[in-house]
C-alpha positions in Angstrom: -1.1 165.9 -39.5 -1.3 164.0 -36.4 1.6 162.5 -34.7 1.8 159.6 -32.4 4.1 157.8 -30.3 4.4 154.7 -29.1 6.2 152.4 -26.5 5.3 149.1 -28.3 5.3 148.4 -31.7 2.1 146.6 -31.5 0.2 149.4 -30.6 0.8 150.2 -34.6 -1.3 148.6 -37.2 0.9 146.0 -39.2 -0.6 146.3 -42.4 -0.3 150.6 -42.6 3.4 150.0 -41.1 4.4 147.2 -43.8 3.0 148.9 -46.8 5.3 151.6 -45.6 8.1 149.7 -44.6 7.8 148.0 -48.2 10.0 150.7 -50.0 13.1 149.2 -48.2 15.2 146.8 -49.3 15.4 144.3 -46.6 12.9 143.0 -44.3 14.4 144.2 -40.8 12.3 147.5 -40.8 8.7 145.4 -41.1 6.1 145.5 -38.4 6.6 141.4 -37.8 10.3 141.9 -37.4 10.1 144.5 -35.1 7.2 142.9 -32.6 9.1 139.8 -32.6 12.0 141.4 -31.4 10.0 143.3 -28.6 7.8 140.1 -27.6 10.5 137.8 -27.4 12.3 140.0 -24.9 15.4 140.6 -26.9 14.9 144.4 -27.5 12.4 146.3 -24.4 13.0 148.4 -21.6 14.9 145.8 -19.6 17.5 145.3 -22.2 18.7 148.5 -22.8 16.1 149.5 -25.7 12.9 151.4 -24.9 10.5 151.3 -27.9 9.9 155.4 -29.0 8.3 154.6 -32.2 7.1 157.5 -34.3 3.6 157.4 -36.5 2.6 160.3 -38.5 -0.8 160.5 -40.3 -2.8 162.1 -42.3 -7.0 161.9 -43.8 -5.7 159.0 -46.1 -4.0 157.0 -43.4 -0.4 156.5 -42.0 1.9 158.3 -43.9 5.6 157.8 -42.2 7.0 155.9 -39.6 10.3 155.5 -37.8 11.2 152.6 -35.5 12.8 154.9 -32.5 14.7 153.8 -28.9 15.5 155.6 -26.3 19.0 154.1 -25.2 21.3 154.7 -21.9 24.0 152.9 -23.8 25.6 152.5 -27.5 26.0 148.7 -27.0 24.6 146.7 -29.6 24.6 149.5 -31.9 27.3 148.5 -33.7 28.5 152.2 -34.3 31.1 152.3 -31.9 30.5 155.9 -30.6 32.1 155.6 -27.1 34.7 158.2 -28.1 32.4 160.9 -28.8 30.7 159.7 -25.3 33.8 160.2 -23.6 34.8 162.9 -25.0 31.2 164.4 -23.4 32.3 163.1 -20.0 35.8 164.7 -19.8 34.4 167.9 -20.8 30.9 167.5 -18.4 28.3 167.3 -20.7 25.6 164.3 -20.8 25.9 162.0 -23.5 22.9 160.1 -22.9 20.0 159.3 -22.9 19.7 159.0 -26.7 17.2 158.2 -29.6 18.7 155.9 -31.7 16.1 154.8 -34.9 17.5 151.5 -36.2 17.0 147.7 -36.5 18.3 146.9 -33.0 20.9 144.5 -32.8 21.7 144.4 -36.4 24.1 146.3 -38.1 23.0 145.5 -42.2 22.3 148.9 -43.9 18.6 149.0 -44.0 17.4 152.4 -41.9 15.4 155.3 -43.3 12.6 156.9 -42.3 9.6 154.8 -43.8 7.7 157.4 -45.6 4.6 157.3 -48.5 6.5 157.3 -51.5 6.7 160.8 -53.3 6.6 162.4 -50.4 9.7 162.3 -49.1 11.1 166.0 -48.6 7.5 167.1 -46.8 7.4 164.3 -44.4 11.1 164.3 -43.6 10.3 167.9 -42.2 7.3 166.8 -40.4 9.3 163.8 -38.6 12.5 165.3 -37.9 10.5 168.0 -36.4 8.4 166.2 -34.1 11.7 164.0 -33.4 14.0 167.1 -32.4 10.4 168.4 -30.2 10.6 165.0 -28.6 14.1 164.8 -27.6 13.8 168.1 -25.8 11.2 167.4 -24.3 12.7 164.2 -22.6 16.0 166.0 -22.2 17.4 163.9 -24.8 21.0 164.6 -25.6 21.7 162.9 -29.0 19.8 161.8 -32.0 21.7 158.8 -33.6 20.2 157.2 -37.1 21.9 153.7 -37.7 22.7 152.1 -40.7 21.1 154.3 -43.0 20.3 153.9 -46.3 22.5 156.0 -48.5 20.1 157.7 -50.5 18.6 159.3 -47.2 22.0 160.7 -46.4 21.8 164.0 -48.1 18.2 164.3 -47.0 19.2 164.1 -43.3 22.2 166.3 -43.8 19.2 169.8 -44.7 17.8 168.5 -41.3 21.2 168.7 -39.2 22.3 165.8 -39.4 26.0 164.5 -39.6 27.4 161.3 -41.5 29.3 159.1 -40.3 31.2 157.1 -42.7 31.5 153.1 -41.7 33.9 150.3 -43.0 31.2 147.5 -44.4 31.1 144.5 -46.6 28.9 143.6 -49.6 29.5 140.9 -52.6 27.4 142.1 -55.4 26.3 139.7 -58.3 27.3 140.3 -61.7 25.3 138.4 -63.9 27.0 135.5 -62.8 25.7 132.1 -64.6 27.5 129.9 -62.5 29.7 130.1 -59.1 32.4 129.5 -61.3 31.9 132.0 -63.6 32.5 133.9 -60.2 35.8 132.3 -59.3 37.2 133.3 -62.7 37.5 136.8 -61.7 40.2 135.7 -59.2 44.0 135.0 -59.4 44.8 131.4 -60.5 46.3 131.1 -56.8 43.3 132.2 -55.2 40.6 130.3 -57.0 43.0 126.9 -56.3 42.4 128.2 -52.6 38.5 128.6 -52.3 38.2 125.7 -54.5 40.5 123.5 -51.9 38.1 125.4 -49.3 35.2 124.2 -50.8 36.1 121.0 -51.2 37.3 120.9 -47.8 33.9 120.0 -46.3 33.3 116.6 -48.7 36.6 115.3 -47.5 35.3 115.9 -44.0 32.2 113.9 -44.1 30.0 116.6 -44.4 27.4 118.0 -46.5 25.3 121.3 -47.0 22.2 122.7 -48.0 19.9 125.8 -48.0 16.8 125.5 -46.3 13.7 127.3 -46.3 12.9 129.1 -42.7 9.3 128.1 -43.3 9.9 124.4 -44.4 12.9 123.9 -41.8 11.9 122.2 -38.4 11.7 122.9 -35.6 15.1 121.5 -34.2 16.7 124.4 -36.4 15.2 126.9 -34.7 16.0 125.3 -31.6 20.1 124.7 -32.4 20.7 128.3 -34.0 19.9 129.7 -30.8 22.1 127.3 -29.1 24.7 127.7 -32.1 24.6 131.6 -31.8 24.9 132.0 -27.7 28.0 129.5 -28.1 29.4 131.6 -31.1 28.9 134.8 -29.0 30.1 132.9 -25.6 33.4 132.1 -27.3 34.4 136.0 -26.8 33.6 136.7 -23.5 32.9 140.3 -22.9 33.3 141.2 -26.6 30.5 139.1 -27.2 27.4 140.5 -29.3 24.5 138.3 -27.8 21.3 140.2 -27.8 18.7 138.0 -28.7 17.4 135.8 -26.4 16.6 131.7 -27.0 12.6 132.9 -26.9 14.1 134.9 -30.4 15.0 131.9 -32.4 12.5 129.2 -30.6 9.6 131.0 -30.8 9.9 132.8 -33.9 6.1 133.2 -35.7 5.6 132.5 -39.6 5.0 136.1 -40.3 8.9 136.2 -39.3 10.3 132.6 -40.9 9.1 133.7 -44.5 12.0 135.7 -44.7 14.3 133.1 -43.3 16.7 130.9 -45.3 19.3 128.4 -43.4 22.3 127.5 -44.6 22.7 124.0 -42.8 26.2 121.5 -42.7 25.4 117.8 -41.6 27.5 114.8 -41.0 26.5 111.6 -42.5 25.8 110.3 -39.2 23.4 112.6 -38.1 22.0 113.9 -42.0 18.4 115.6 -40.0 20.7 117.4 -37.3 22.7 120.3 -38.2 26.5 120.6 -36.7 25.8 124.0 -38.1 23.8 127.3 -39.1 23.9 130.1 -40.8 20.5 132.4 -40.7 20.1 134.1 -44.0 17.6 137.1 -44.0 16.5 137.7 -47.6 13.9 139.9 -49.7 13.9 139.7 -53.2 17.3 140.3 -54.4 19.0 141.5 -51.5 20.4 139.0 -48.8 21.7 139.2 -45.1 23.9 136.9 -43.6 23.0 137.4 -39.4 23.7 135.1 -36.9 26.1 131.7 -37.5 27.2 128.5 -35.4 28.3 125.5 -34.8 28.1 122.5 -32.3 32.3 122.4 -32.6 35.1 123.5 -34.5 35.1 122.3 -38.3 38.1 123.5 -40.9 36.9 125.8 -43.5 33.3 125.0 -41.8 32.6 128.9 -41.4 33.9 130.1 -45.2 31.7 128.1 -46.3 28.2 128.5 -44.5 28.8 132.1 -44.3 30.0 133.3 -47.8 30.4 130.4 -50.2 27.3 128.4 -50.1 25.0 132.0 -49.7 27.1 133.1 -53.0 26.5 130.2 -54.9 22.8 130.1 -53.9 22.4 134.1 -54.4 23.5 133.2 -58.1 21.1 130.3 -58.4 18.6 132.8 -57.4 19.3 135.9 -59.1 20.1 137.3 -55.4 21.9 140.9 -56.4 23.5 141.8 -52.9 24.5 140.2 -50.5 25.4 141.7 -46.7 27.6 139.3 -45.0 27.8 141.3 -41.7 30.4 142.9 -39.7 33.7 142.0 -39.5 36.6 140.1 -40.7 38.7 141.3 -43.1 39.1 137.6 -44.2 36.2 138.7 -46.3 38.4 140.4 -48.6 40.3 137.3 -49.8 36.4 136.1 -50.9 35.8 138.9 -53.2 33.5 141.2 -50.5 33.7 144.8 -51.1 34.6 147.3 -48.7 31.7 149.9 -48.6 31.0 152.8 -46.6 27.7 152.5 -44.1 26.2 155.4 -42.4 25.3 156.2 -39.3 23.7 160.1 -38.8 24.2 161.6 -36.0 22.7 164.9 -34.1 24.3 166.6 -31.1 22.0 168.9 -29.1 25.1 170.5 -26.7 26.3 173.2 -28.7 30.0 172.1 -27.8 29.5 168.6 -28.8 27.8 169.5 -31.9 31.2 171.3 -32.6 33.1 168.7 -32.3 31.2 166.5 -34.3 31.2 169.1 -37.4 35.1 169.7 -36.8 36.1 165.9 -37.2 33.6 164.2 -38.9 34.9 164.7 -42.3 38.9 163.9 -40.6 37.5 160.6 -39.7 35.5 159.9 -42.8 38.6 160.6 -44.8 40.6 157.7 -42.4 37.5 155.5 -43.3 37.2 155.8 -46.8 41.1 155.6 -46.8 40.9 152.4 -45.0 38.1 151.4 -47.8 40.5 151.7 -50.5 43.5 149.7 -49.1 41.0 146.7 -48.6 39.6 147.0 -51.8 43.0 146.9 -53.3 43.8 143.5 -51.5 41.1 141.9 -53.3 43.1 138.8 -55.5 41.0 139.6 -58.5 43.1 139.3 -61.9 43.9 142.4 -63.5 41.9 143.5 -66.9 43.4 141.8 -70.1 
């Protein structure tokens, strides 16, 4: 087999990539995703991200792939690994660099190594290989896998990998007709809530819709970006803004297809959005990524980001839907709290100790913290 690597995504055919990238579930791992993340200077070199992608290949043409980074820094992973990098520091081993394979920027459960289908446990050997070859040869300190997809888990763990469990969110679809149907399942109190919530927005003068990335214009290309650097501004240092304006404003039609808006207007200005949600969707699973607005609204944000995707999802026999990170105000909305992986590889034998003696100590606290959320949820209790 020969093995390839890259420091550019577009130095990969897109059409081999995709048709591997295919047997995920969201479109974060295609070729188009990826290069427009590179070319419009969000993720590169000068950001924090240099591109290490993996190709592997054989007579009958590419047959795995793994979108790889080399990374001085865990910010913008999402993970949150600083303590085991301290912990490295205090006890004068490096920490980084690291190769991180992920979507950059965007923590939605979507990662595996894209691989032809029925070929898994050969070419998992083959790339983890050549990946563990790679990092010593750079002097690599940690191999980090974000986000992964859970049935790779086990996979990753006969190759030396560690999981790491994550607090998430999903809302899953159950056959629901209507979005009523799916305010039934809740507590009278509750459902009088989210319906006053919904309502909420009317009584303000405003209206919403969901809009089709490739039938939107161009002004809501233009106000997301300024909607999502003034959502990110708002927390200062804290503040997760890795894509740059060129990201949203110049953002091709292989990448719009999978775009959906969920848009509020005021009846003065019905073409203009006072605010966006981008929706990522394929098929029957949805993302909720990046949200804004030109100034605060009441309720304005429960319903861009979880109401009007839910009631849509239904309308479109959507299955999943990823809200993002954050905010346990989630829970009161009938998200689920659900573990999400990151896989992790320590090449100092002391620091691979320490990740083996804790892990499972910390995915007990996780999956601990799961449950209590998960019992706050106001849904009534079985008949």
């Amino acid at each position: 087999m020969q093995i390839q690597w890259h420091h550019s995504i577009a130095d990969v055919d897109p059409e081999e990539w995709n048709a591997l990238a295919a047997t995920t579930p969201t479109p974060i791992l295609n070729h188009e995703w990826l290069l427009h993340l590179e070319q419009s200077g969000s993720i590169c070199a000068d950001t924090g991200w240099e591109p290490r992608h993996l190709t592997v290949r054989d007579a009958s043409g590419m047959v795995a792939a793994v979108p790889l980074y080399r990374r001085d820094q865990s910010w913008g992973e999402f993970v949150f690994d600083f303590a085991f990098a301290d912990v490295a520091e205090q006890i004068q081993v490096p920490y980084y660099p690291k190769l991180v394979g992920m979507s950059p920027a965007t923590p939605s459960t979507a990662f595996a190594p894209l691989v032809r289908p029925g070929r898994e446990e050969e070419l998992t050997a083959v790339i983890m290989d050549a990946v563990v070859r790679r990092c010593r040869d750079e002097g690599i300190s940690v191999l980090q896998f974000n986000y992964v997809l859970p049935r790779w888990r086990g996979r990753l763990e006969r190759h030396g990998m560690t999981a790491w469990e994550h607090q998430s969110f999903q809302w899953s679809n159950d056959d629901f007709a209507t979005f009523d149907d799916y305010l039934a399942q809740f507590r009278k109190g509750q459902r009088r809530n989210i319906r006053r919530e919904r309502a909420s927005l009317e009584h303000q003068g405003l209206t919403t819709a969901v809009v089709p990335g490739d039938q939107a214009p161009e002004l809501f290309y233009h106000r997301m970006g300024e909607y999502y650097r003034r959502t990110n501004r708002q927390f200062g240092p804290w503040g997760a803004e890795f894509l740059t304006s060129a990201f949203f404003s110049r953002m091709p039609p292989e990448v719009r297809r999978h775009i959906w808006f969920a848009a509020a207007f005021t009846a003065e200005e019905p073409e203009d959005p006072v605010a966006l949600a981008l929706l990522v969707r394929r098929e029957d699973h949805l993302l909720g990524r990046y949200w804004g607005a030109r100034e605060t609204i009441r309720d304005l944000h429960f319903n861009l980001c979880y109401y009007l995707p839910m009631e849509w999802s239904i309308a479109e026999g959507i299955r999943l839907f990823d809200p993002g990170m954050g905010s346990e105000h989630k829970v009161r909305r009938g998200f689920r709290s659900v573990p999400a992986l990151s896989m992790h590889r320590f090449f100092d034998p002391q620091m691979d100790a320490i990740l083996r003696a804790n892990m499972p100590r910390i995915n007990r606290h996780e999956q601990a913290q799961m449950d209590m959320l998960n019992q706050a949820i106001p849904i009534r209790s079985p008949q």
